[in-house]
N, CA and C atoms as a LAMMPS dump frame, in Angstrom:
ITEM: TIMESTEP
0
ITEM: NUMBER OF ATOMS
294
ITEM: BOX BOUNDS ff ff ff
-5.0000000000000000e+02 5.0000000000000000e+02
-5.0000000000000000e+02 5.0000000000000000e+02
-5.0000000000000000e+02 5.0000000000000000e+02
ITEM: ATOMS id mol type element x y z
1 1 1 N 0.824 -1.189 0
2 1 2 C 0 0 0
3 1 3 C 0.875 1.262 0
4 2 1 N 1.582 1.263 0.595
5 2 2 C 2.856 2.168 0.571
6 2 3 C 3.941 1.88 0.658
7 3 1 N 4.713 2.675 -0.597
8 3 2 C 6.06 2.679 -0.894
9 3 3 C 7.639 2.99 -0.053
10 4 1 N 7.087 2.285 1.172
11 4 2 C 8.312 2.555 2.307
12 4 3 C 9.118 1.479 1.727
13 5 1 N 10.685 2.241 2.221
14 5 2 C 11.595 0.761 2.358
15 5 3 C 12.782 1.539 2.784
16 6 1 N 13.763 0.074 2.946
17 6 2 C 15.417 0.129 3.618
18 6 3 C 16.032 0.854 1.907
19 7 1 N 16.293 2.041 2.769
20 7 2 C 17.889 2.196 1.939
21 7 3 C 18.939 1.566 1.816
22 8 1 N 19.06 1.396 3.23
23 8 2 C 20.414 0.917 3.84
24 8 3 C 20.059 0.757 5.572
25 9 1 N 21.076 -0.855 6.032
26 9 2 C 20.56 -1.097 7.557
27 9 3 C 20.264 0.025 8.315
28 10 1 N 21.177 1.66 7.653
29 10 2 C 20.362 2.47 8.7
30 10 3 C 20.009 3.316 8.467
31 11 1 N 19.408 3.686 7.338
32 11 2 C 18.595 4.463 6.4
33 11 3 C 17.095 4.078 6.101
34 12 1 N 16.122 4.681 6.084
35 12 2 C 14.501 4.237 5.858
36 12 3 C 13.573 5.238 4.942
37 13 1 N 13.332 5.079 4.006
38 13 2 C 12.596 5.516 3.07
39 13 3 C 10.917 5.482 3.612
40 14 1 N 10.586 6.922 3.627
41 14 2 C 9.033 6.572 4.577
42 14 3 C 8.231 7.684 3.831
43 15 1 N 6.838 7.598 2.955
44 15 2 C 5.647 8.458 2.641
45 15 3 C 5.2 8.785 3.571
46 16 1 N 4.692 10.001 3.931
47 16 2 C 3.607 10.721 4.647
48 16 3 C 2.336 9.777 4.261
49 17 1 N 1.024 10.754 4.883
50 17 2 C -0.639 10.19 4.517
51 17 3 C -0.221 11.232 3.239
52 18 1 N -1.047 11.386 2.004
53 18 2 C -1.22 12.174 0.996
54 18 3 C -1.689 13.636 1.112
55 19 1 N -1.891 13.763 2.473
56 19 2 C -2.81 15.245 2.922
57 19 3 C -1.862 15.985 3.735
58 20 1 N -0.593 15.418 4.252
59 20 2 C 0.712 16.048 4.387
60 20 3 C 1.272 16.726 3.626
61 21 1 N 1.481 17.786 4.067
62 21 2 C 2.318 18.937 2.725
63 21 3 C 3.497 19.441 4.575
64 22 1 N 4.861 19.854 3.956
65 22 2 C 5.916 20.439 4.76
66 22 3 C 5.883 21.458 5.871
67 23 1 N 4.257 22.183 5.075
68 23 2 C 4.112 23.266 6.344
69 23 3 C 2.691 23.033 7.113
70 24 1 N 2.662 21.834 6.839
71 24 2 C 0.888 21.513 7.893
72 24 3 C 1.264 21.027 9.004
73 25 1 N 0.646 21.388 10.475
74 25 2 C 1.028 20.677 11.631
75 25 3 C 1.832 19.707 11.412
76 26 1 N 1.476 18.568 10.78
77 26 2 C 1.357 17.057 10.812
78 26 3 C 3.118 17.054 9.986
79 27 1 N 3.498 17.461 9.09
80 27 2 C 4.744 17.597 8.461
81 27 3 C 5.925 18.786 8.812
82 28 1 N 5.276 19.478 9.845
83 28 2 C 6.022 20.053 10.288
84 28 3 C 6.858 19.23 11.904
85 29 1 N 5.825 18.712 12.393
86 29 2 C 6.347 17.945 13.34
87 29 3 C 7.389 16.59 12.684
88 30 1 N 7.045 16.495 11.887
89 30 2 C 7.787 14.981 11.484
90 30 3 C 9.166 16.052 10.73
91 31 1 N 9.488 16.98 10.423
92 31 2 C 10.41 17.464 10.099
93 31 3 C 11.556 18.697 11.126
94 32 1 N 10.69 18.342 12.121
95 32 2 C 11.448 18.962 13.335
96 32 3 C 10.713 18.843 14.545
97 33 1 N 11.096 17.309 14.663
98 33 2 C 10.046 16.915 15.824
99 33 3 C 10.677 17.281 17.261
100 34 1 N 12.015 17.39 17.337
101 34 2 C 12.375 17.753 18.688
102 34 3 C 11.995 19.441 19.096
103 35 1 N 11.253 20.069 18.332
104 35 2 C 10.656 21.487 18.302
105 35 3 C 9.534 21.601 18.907
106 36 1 N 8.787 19.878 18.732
107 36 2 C 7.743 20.14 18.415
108 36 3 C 7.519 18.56 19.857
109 37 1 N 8.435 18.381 20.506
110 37 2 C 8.278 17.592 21.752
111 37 3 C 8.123 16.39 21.209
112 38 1 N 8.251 15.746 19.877
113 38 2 C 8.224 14.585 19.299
114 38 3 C 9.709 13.583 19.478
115 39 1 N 9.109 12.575 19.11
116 39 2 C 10.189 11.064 19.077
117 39 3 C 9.547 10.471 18.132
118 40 1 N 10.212 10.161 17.107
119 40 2 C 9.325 9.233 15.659
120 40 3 C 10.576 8.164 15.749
121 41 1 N 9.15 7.27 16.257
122 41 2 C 9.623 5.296 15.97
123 41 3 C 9.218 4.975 14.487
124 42 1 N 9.681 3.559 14.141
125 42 2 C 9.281 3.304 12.739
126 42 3 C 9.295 1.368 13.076
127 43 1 N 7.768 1.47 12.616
128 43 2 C 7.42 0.064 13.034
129 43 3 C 7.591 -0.333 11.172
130 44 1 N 7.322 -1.604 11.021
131 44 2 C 7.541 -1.932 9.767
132 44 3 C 7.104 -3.5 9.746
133 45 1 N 6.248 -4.005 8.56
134 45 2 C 5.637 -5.67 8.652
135 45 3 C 6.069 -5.581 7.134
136 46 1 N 5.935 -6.786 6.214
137 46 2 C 6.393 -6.907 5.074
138 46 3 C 4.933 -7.331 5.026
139 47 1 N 4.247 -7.661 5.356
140 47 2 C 2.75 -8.433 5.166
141 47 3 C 2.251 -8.167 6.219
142 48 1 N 0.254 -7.647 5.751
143 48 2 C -0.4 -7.697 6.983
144 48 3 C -1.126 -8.961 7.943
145 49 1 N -1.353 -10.451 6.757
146 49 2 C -1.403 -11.277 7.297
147 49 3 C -0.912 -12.448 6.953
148 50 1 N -0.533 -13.578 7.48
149 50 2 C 0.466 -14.607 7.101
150 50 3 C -0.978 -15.916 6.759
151 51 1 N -0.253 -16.998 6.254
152 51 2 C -0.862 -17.562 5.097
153 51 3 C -2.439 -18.585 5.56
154 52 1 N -1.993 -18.165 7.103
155 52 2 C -3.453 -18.779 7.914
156 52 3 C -4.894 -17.71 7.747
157 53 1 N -4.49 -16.324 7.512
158 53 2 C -4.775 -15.229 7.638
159 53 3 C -5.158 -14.338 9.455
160 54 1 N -4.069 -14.876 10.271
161 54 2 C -3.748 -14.062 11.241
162 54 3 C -2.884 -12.912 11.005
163 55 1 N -3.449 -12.177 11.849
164 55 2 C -2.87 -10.875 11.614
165 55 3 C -1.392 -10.777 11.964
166 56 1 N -0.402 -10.283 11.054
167 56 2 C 1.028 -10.265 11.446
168 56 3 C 1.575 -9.217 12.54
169 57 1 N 2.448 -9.569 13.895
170 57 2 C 3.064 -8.278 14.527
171 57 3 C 3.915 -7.14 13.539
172 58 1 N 3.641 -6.146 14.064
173 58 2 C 5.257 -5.126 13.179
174 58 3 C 6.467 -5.351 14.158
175 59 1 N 7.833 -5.261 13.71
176 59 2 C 8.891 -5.614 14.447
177 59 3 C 9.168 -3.494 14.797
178 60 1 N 9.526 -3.384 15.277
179 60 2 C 9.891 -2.036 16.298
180 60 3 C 11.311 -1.517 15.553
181 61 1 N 12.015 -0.667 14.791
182 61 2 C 13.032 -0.52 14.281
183 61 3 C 13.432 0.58 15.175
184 62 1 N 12.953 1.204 15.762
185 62 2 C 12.785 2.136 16.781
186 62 3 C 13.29 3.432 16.92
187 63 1 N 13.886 4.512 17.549
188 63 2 C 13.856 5.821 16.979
189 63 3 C 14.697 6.176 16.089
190 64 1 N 14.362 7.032 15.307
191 64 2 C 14.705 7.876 14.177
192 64 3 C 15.13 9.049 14.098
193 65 1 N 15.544 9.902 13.229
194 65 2 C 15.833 10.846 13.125
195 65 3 C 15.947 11.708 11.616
196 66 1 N 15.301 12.692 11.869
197 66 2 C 15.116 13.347 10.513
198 66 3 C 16.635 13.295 9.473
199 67 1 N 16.728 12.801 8.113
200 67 2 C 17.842 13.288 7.605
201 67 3 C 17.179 14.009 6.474
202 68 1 N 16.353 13.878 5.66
203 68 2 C 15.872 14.757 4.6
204 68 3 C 14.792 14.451 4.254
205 69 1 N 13.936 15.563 3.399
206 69 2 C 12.334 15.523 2.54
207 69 3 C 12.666 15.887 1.75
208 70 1 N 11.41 15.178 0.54
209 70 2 C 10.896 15.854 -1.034
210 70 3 C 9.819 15.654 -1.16
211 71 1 N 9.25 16.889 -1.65
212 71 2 C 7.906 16.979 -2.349
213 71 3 C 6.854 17.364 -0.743
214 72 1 N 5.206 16.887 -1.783
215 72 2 C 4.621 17.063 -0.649
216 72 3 C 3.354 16.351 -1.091
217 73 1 N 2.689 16.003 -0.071
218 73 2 C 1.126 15.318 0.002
219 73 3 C 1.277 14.262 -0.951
220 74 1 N 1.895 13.352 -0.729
221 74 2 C 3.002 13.141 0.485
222 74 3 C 4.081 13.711 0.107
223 75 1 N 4.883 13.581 1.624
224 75 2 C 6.28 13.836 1.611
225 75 3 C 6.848 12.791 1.892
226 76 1 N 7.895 12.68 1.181
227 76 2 C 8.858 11.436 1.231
228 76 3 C 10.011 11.944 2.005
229 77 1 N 9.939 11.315 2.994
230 77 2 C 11.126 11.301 4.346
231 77 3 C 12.225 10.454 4.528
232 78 1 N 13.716 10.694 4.593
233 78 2 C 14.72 10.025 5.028
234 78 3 C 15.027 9.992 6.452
235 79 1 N 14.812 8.94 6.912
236 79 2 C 14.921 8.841 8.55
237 79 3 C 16.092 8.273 8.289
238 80 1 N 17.246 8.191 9.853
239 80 2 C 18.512 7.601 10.186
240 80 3 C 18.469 6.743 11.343
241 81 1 N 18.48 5.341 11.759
242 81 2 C 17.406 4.601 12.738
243 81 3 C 19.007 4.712 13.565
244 82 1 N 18.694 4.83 14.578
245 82 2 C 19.435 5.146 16.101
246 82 3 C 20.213 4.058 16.485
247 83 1 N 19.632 2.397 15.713
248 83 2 C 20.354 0.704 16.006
249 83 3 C 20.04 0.754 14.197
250 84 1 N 20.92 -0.176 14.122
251 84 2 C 20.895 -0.84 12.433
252 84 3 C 19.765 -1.443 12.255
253 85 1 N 19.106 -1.788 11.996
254 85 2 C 18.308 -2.905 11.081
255 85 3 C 18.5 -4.685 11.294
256 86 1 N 18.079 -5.708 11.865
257 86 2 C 18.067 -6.55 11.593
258 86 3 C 18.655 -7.081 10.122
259 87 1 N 19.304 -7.785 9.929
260 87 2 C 19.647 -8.293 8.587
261 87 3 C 18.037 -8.438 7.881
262 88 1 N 17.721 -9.663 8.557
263 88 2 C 16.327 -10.271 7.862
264 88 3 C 15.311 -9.386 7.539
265 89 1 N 15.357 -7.999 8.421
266 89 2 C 13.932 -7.149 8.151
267 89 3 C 14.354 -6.027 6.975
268 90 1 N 16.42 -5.485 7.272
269 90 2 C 16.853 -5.093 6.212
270 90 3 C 16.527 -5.918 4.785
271 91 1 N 16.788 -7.03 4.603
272 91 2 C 16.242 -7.698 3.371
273 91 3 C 15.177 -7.754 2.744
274 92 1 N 14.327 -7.685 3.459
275 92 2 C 13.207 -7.764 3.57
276 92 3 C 12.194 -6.317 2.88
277 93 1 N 12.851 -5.154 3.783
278 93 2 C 12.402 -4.345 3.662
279 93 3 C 13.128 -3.278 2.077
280 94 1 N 13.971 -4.099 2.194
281 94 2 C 15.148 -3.609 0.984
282 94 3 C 14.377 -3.747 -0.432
283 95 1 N 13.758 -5.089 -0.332
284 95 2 C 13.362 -5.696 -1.262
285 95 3 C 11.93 -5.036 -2.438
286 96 1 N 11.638 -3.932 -1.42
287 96 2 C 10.717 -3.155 -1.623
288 96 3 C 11.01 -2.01 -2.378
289 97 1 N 11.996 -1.822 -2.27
290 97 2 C 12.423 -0.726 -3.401
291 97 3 C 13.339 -1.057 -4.774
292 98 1 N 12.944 -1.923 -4.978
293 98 2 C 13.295 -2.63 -6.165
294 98 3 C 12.213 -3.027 -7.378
């Protein structure tokens, strides 16, 4: 549904909702969230349900940090994750931008 993925184990490629533009509350906090009393985690599932059709957990990649935006509604965000990436969820999630 959306075009998130691994750059790199510690790099994350992340869309806004489509109604995000750079200077609306909502994108202004995600672009200077320590301004704005924020902490942005980044949960991440490769699938929402597995082949029984139970619902899948997201694994926790956990805090982030702004490195850059483009565009708007959406904005496409470069986060820098604070721990690397799991290999398996890096792969995983890698695989998505391909």
């Amino acid at each position: 549904m959306y075009k998130d993925y691994a750059i790199s184990p510690e790099l994350f490629h992340w869309k806004s909702q489509n109604a995000t533009s750079p200077g609306s509350p909502t994108g202004r906090r995600y672009l200077d969230p320590t301004a704005h009393g924020s902490k942005i985690l980044i949960f991440t599932r490769d699938t929402s349900e597995d082949e029984t059709g139970l619902t899948v957990p997201y694994t926790c990649l956990g805090q982030v940090d702004y490195v850059q935006h483009a565009g708007e509604k959406p904005v496409a965000i470069t986060w820098r994750l604070h721990r690397t990436m799991p290999a398996d969820v890096f792969a995983t999630a890698a695989a998505v931008a391909r």
